[in-house]
KOLFIMAR-45444 format. One record per residue (C-alpha): residue number from 0; residue in three letters; x, y, z. Coordinates in nm, 3 decimals, always signed. Layout:
! residues N
+-----+------+---------+---------+---------+
: seq : type :    east :   north :      up :
+-----+------+---------+---------+---------+
: NUM :  ALA :       X :       Y :       Z :
...
+-----+------+---------+---------+---------+
! end
This chain:
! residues 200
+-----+------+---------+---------+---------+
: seq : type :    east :   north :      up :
+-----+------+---------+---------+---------+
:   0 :  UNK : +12.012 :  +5.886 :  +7.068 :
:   1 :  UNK : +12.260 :  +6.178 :  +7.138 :
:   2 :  UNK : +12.605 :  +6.170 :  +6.903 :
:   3 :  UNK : +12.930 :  +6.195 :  +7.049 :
:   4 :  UNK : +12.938 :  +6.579 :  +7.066 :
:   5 :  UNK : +12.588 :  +6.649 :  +7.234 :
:   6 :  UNK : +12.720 :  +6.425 :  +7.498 :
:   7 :  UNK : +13.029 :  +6.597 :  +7.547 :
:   8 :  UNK : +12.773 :  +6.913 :  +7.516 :
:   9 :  UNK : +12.559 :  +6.716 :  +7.795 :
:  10 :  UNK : +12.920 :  +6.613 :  +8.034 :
:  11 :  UNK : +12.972 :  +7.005 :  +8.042 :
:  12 :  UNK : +12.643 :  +7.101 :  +8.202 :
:  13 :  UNK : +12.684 :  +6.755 :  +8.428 :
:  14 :  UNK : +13.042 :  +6.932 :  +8.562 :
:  15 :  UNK : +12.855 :  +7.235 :  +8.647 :
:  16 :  UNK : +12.746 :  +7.161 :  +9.028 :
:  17 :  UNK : +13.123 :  +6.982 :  +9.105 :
:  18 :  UNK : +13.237 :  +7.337 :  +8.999 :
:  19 :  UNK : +13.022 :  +7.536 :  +9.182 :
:  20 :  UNK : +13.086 :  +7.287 :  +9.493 :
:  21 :  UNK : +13.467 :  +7.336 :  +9.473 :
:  22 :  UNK : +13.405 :  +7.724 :  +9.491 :
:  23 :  UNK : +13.214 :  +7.691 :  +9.779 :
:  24 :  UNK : +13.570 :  +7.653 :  +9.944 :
:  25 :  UNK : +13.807 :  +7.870 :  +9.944 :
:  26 :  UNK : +14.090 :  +7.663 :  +9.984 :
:  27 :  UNK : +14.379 :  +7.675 :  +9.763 :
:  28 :  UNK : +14.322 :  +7.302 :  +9.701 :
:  29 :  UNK : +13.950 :  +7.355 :  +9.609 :
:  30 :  UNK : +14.021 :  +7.655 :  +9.389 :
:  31 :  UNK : +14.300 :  +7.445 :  +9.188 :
:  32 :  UNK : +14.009 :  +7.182 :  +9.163 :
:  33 :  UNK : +13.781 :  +7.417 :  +9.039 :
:  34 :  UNK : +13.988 :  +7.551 :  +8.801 :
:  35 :  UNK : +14.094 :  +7.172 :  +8.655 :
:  36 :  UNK : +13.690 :  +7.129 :  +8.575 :
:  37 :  UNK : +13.661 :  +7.413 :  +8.455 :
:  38 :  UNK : +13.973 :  +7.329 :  +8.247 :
:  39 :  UNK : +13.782 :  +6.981 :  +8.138 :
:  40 :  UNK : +13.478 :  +7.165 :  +8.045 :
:  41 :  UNK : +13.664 :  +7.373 :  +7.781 :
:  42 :  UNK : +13.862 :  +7.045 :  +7.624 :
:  43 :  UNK : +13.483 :  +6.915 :  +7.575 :
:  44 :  UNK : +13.360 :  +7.269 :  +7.433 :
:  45 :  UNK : +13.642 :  +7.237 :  +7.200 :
:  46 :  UNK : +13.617 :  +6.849 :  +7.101 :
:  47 :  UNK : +13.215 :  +6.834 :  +7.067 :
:  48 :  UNK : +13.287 :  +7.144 :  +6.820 :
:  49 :  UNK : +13.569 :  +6.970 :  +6.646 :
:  50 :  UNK : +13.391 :  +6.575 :  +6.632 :
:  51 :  UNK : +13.071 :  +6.787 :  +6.446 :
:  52 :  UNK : +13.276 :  +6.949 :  +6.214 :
:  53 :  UNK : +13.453 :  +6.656 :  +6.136 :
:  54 :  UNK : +13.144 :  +6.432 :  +6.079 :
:  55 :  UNK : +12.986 :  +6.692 :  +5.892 :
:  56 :  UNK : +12.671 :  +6.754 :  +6.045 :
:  57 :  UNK : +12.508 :  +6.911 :  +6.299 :
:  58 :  UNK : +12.141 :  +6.829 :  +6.457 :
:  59 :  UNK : +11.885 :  +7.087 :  +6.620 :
:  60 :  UNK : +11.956 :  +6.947 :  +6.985 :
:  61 :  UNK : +12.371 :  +7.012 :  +6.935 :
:  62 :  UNK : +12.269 :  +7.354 :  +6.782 :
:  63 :  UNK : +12.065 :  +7.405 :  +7.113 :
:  64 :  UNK : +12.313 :  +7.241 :  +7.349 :
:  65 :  UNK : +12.699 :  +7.345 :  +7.265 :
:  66 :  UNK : +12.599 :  +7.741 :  +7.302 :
:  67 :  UNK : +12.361 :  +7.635 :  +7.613 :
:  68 :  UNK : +12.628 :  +7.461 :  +7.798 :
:  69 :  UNK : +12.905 :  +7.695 :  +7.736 :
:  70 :  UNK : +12.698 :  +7.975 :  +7.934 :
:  71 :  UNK : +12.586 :  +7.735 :  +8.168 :
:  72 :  UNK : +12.940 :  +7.710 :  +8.253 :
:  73 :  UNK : +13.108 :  +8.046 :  +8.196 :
:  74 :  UNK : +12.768 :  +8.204 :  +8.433 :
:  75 :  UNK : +12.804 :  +7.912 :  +8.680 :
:  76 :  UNK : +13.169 :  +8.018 :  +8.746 :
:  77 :  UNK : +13.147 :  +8.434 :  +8.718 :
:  78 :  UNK : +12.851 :  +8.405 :  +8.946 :
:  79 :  UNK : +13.028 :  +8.227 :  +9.195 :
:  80 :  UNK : +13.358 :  +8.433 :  +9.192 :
:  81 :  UNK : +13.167 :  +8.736 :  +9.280 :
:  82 :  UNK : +12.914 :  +8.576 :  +9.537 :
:  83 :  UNK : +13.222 :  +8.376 :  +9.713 :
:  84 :  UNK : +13.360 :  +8.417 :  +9.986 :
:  85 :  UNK : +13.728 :  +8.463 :  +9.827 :
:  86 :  UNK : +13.894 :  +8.772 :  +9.850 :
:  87 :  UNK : +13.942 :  +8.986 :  +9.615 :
:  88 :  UNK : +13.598 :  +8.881 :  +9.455 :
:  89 :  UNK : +13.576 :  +8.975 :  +9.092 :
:  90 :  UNK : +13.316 :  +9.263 :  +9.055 :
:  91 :  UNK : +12.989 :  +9.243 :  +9.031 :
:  92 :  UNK : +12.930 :  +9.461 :  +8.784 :
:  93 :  UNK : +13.167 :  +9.330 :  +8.518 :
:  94 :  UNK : +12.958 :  +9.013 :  +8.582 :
:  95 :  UNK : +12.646 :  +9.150 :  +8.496 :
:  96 :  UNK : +12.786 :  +9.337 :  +8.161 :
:  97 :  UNK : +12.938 :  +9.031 :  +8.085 :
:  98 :  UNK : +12.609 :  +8.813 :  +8.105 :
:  99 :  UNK : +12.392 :  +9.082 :  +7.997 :
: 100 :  UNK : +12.560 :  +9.043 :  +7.728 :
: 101 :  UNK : +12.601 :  +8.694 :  +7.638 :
: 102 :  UNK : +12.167 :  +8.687 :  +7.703 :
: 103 :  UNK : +12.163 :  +9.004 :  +7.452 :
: 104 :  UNK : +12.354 :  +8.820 :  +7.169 :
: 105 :  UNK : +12.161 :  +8.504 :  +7.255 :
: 106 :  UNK : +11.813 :  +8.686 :  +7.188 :
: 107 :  UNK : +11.924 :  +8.859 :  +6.866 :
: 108 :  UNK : +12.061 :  +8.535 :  +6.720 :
: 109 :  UNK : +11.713 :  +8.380 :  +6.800 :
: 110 :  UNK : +11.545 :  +8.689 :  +6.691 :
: 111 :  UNK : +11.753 :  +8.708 :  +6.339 :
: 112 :  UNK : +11.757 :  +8.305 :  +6.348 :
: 113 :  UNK : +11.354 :  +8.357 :  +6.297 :
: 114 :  UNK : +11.380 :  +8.619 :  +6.004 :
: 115 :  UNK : +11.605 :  +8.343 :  +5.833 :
: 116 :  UNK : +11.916 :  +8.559 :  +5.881 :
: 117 :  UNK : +12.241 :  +8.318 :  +5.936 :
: 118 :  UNK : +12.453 :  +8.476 :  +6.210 :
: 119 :  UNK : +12.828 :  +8.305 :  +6.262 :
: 120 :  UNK : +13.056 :  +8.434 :  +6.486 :
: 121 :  UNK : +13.295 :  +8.683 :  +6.423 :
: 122 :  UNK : +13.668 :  +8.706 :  +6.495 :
: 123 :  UNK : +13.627 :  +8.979 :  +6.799 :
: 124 :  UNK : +13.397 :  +8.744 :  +6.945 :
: 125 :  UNK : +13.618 :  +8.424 :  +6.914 :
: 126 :  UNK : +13.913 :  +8.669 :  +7.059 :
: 127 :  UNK : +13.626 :  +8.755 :  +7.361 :
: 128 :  UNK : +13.577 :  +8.383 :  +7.379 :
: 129 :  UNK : +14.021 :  +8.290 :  +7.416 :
: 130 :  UNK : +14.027 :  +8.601 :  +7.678 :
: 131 :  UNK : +13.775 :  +8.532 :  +7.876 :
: 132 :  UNK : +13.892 :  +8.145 :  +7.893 :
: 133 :  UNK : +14.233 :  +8.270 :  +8.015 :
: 134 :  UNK : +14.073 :  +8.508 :  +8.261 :
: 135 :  UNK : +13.835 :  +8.251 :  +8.422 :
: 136 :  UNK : +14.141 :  +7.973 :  +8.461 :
: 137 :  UNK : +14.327 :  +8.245 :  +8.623 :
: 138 :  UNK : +14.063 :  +8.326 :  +8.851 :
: 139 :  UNK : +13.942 :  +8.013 :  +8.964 :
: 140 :  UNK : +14.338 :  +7.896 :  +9.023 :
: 141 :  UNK : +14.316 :  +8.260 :  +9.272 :
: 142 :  UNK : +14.614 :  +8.200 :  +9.446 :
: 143 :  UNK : +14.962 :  +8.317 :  +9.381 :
: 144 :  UNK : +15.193 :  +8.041 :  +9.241 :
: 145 :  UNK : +15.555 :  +8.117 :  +9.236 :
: 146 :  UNK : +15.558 :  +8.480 :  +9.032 :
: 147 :  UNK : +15.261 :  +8.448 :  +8.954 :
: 148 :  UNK : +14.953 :  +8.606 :  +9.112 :
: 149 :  UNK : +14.656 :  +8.434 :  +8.931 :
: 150 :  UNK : +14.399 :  +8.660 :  +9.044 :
: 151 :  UNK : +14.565 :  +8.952 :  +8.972 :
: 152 :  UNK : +14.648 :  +8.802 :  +8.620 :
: 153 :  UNK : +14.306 :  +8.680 :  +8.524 :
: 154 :  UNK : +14.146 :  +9.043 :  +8.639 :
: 155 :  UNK : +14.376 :  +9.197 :  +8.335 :
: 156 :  UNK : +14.252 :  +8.915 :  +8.091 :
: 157 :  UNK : +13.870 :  +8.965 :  +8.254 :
: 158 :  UNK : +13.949 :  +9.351 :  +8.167 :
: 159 :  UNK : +13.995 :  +9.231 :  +7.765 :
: 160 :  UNK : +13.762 :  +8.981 :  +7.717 :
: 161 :  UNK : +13.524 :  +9.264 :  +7.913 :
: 162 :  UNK : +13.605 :  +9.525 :  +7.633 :
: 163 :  UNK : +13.592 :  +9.296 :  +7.352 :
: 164 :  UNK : +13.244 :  +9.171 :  +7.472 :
: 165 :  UNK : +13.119 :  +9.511 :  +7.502 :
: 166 :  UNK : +13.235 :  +9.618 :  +7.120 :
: 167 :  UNK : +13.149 :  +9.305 :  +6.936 :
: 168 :  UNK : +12.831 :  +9.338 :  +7.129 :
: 169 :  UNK : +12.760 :  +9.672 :  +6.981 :
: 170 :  UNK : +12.871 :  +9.542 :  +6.663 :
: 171 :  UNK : +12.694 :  +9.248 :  +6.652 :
: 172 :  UNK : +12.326 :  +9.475 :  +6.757 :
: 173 :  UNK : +12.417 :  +9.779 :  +6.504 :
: 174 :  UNK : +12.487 :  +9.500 :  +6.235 :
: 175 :  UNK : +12.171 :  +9.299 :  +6.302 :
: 176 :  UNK : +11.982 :  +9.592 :  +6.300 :
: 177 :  UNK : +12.031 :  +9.703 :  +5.990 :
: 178 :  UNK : +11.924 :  +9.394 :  +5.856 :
: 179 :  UNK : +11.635 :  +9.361 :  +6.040 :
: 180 :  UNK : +11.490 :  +9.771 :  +5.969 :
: 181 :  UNK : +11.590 :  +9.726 :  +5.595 :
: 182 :  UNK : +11.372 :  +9.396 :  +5.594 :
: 183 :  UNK : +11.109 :  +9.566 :  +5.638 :
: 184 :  UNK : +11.109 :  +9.828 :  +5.400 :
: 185 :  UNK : +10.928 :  +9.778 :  +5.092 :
: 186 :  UNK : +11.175 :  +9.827 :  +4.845 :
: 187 :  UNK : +11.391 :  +9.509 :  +4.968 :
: 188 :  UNK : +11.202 :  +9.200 :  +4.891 :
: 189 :  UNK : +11.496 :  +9.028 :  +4.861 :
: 190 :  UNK : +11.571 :  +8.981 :  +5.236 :
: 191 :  UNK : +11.238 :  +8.744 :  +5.218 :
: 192 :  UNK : +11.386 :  +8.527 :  +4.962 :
: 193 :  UNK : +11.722 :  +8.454 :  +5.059 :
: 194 :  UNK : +11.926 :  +8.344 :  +5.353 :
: 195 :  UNK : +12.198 :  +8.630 :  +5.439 :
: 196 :  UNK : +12.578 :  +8.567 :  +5.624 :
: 197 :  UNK : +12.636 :  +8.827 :  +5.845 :
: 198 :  UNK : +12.989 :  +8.860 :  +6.001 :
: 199 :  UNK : +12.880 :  +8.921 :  +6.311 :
+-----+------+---------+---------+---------+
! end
């Protein structure tokens, strides 16, 4: 039976169609909707991180899930603020850069995860991670609020958390690798023997 945090993991893919549904509409009362499950969906990503660090463990279904549902949700939402029908839409091409790269980092973690290389995140990607938070609550919300214009202000975070992807990206490939070519060369038998931390 699932702990506490894979079904927090599992509530955040379940809020995935009521999001897409509310962006279906581009109502100012749909958007705020929107933008308050998307809101819920982060409180879970940060409490079903928090409840496994605190019991000190984690299981091969919340390894698979937490990462799985947090780009479930973050794809679910960029997809649908570029195929909307709200204007200004976000561009598509920042959505496929941004995705592109979330699948890239996804592959080489599975591909290092294989060669027994441990890969935890690094800062520049947990700085991605806060940006692009901000940017997506600012762009599901849309609509100007007092002096605030919430589109306009989660395009500038979108912009940062864009960048930030991009670099760590690079980063993260250049870093992995290195690791991976010198684990093949005969000389460094060690790689086969030992588990290695990259900051990543």
């Amino acid at each position: 039976m699932p702990g506490l945090p894979n079904l927090l993991s599992l509530l955040r893919i379940a809020l995935i169609p009521f999001l897409v549904y509310c962006l279906t509409d581009t109502g100012a009362v749909s958007s705020l909707l929107a933008a308050s499950i998307f809101f819920i969906a982060s409180l879970t990503d940060y409490f079903d991180g928090y409840l496994a660090r605190r019991q000190g463990r984690t299981t091969i279904l919340g390894t698979f899930l937490d990462p799985l549902a947090d780009k479930l949700v973050v794809m679910a939402a960029l997809i649908m603020l570029t195929a909307g029908d709200r204007f200004p839409r976000v561009p598509a091409w920042m959505v496929v850069i941004i995705i592109g790269r979330e699948i890239a980092v996804t592959g080489l973690r599975s591909l290092a995860a294989g060669e027994g290389l441990v890969l935890p995140a690094e800062q520049l990607g947990k700085y991605k991670t806060f940006f692009q938070m901000c940017a997506l609550h600012g762009l599901l919300i849309h609509y100007p609020y007092g002096l605030i214009d919430f589109h306009l202000a989660g395009m500038y975070f979108l912009w940062i958390a864009l960048a930030l992807g991009v670099w760590s990206g690079i980063t993260y490939s250049t870093k992995v690798g290195r690791y991976l070519i010198a684990k093949q060369q005969p000389d460094t038998n060690e790689f086969s023997q030992q588990r290695h931390h990259i900051n990543a």
